[in-house]
Backbone as CSV, one residue per row, in Angstrom:
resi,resn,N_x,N_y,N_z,CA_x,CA_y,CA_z,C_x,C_y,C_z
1,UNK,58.771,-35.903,118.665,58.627,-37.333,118.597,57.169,-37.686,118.340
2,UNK,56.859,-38.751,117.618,55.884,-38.914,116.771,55.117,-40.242,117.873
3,UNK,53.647,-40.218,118.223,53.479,-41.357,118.530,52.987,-42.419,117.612
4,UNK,52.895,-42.034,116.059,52.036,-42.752,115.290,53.302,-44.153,115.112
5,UNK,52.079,-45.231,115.074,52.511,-46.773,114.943,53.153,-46.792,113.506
6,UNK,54.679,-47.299,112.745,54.379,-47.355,111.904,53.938,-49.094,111.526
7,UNK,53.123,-48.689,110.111,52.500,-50.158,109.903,53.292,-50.920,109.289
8,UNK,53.557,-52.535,109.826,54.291,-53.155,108.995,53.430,-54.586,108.178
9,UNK,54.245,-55.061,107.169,53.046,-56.158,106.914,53.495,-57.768,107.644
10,UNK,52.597,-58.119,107.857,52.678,-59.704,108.628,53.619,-60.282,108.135
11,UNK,54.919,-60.877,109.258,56.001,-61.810,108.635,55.148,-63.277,108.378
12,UNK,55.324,-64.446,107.357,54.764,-65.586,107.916,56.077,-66.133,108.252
13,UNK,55.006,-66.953,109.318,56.161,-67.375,110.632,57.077,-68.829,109.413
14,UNK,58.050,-69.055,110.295,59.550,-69.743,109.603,58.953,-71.387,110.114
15,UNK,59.028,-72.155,109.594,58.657,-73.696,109.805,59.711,-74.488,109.629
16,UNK,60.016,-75.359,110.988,61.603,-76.850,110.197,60.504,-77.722,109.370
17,UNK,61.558,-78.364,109.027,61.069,-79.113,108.319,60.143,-80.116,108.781
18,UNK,60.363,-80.555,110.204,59.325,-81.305,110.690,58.055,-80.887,110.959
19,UNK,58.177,-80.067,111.233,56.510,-79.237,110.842,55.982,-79.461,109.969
20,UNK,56.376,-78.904,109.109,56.166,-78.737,107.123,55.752,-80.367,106.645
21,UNK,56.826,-81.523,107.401,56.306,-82.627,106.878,55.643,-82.906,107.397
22,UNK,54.898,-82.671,108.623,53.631,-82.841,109.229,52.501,-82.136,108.557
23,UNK,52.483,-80.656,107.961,51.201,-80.574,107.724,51.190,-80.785,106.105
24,UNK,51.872,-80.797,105.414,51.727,-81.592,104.334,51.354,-83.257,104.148
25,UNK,51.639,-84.144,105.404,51.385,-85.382,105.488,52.179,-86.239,104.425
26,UNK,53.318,-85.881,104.909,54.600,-86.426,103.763,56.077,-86.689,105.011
27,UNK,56.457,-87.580,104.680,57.755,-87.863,105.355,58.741,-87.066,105.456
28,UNK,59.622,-86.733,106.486,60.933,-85.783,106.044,61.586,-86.104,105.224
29,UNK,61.985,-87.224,104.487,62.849,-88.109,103.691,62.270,-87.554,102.458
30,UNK,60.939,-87.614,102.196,60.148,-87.010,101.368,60.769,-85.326,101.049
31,UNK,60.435,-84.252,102.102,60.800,-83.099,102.257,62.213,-83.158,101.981
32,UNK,63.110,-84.045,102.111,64.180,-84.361,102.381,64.139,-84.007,100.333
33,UNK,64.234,-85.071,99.818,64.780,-85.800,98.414,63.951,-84.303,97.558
34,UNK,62.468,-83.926,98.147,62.221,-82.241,97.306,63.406,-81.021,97.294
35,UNK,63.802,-81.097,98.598,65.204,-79.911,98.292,66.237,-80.295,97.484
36,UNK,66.385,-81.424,97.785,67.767,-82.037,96.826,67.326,-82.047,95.171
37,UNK,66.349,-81.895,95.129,66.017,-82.253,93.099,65.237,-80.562,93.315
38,UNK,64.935,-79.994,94.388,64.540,-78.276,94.096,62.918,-78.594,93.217
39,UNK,62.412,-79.740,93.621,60.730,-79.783,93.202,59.901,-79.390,94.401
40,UNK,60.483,-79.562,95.357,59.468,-78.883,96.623,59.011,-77.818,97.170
41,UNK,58.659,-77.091,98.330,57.911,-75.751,98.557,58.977,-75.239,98.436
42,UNK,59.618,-73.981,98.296,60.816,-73.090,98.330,61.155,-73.213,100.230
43,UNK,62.377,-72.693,99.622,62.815,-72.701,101.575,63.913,-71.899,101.512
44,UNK,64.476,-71.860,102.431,65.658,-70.401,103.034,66.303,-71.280,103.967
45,UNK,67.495,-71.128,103.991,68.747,-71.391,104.781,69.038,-71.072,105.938
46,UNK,68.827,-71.244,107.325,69.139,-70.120,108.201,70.218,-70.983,109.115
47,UNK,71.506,-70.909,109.245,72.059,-71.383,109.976,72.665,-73.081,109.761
48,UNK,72.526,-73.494,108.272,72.461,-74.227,108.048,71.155,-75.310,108.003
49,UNK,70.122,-75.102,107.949,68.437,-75.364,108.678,67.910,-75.110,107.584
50,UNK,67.174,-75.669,107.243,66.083,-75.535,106.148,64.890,-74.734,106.541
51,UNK,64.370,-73.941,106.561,63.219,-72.882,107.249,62.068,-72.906,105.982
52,UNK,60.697,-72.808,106.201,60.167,-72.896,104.675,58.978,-71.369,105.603
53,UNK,58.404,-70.559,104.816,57.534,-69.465,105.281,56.044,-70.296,105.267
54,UNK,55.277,-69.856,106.091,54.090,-71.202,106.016,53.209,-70.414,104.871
55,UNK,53.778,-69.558,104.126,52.587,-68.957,102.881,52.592,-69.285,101.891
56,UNK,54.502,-69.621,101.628,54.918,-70.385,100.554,54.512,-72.056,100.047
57,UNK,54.307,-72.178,102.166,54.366,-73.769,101.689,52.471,-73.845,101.247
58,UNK,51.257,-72.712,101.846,50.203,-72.848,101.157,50.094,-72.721,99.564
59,UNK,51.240,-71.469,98.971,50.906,-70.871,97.974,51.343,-72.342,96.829
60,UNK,52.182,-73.245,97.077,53.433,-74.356,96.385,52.288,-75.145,95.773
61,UNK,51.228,-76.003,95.862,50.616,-76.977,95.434,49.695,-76.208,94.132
62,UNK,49.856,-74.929,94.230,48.517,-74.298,93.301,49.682,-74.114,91.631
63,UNK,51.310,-73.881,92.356,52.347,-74.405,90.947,52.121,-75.906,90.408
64,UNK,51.921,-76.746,90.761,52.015,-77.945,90.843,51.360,-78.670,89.552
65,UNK,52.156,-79.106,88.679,51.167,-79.783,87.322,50.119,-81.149,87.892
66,UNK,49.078,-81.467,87.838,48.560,-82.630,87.696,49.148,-84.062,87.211
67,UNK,49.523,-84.886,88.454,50.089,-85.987,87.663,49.516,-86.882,86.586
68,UNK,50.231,-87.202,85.827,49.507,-87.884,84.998,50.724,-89.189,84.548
69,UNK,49.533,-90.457,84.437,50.025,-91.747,84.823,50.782,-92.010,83.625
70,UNK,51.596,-93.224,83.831,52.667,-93.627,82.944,52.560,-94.275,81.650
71,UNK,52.478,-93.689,80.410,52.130,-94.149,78.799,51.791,-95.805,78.947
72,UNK,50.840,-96.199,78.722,50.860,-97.527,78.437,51.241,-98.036,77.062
């Protein structure tokens, strides 16, 4: 029997959605209407629950096009 540790890599921890709309500074309704049209951070299902990884929700804004305002 071996005492060596084996190494694993860091899970990032699972966030509800009320979290997520807290540190984004966006409404759940907000978080809400991104899953339904699939424009928001990615997320995972667990139990019926929306779960988002907190690396995804850093890595999501750097996809993100620059808005740009409406043709005059």
């Amino acid at each position: 029997m071996s005492n060596a540790v084996e190494a694993t890599a860091p899970v990032s921890p699972l966030l509800d959605s009320r979290e997520v709309a807290s540190y984004l500074k966006v409404s759940e309704s907000t978080l809400s209407r991104w899953r339904s049209a699939e424009t928001g951070p990615p997320f995972i299902k667990l139990g019926g629950i929306a779960r988002y990884r907190l690396e995804a929700i850093d890595q999501w804004p750097q996809n993100l096009q620059p808005h740009q305002g409406a043709p005059c």
